[in-house]
N, C-alpha and C positions, 0 to 999 in steps of 0.2 A: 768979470762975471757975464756966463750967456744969455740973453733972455730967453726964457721959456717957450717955446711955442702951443698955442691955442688949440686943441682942436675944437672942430667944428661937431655941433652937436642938434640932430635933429627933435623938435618937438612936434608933435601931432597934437592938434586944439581940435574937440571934440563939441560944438555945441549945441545942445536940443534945450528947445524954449530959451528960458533964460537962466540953464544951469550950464558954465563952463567947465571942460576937465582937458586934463592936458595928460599926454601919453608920449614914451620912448619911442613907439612903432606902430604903423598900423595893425600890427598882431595883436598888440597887446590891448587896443580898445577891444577884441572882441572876445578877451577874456572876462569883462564886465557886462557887456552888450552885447544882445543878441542879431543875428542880421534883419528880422523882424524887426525890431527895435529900433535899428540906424535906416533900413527902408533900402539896404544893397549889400551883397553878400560880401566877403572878407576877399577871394579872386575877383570879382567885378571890382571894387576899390582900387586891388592893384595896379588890373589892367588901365586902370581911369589914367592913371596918369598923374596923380594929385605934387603939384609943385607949391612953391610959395606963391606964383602968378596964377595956379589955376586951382583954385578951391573945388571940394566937390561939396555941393546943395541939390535937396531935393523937399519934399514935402516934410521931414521929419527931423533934418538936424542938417548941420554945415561941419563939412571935416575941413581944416588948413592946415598946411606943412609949414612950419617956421623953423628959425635957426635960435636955439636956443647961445644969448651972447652973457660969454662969462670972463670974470677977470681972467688975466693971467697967473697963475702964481708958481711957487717952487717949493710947495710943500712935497716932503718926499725926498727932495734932489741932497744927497750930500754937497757940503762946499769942501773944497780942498785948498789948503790953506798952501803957498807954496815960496 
């Protein structure tokens, strides 16, 4: 049997005050929020640069890139019996 391989799976942590939300993309926080709102527009955040070493902060909230870690599995995969 092969083991499965993992992918890699990015999460975007969105946090203003002391409410967290976590997101698939940076697109997709500004389907909730507005750029007023985060305090920088959805192309500036691009351009930032936002890694797991470099968070973006400013007066109204902290965006971080993380890696979202999931087991492996093999749901899905037939086995072939032989």
């Amino acid at each position: 049997m092969e083991a499965t391989e993992k992918k890699e799976r990015t999460v975007i942590h969105l946090q203003i005050g002391d409410v967290h939300e976590y997101y698939g993309s940076i697109a997709n926080i500004y389907e909730f929020h507005s750029s007023e709102e985060l305090g920088i527009t959805y192309g500036s955040l691009r351009n930032y640069g936002l890694s797991p070493s470099k968070p973006y902060q400013n007066s109204k909230c902290t965006i971080r890139k993380g890696v979202l870690h999931q087991k492996a599995g093999g749901r899905g995969i037939k086995k072939v019996n032989i």
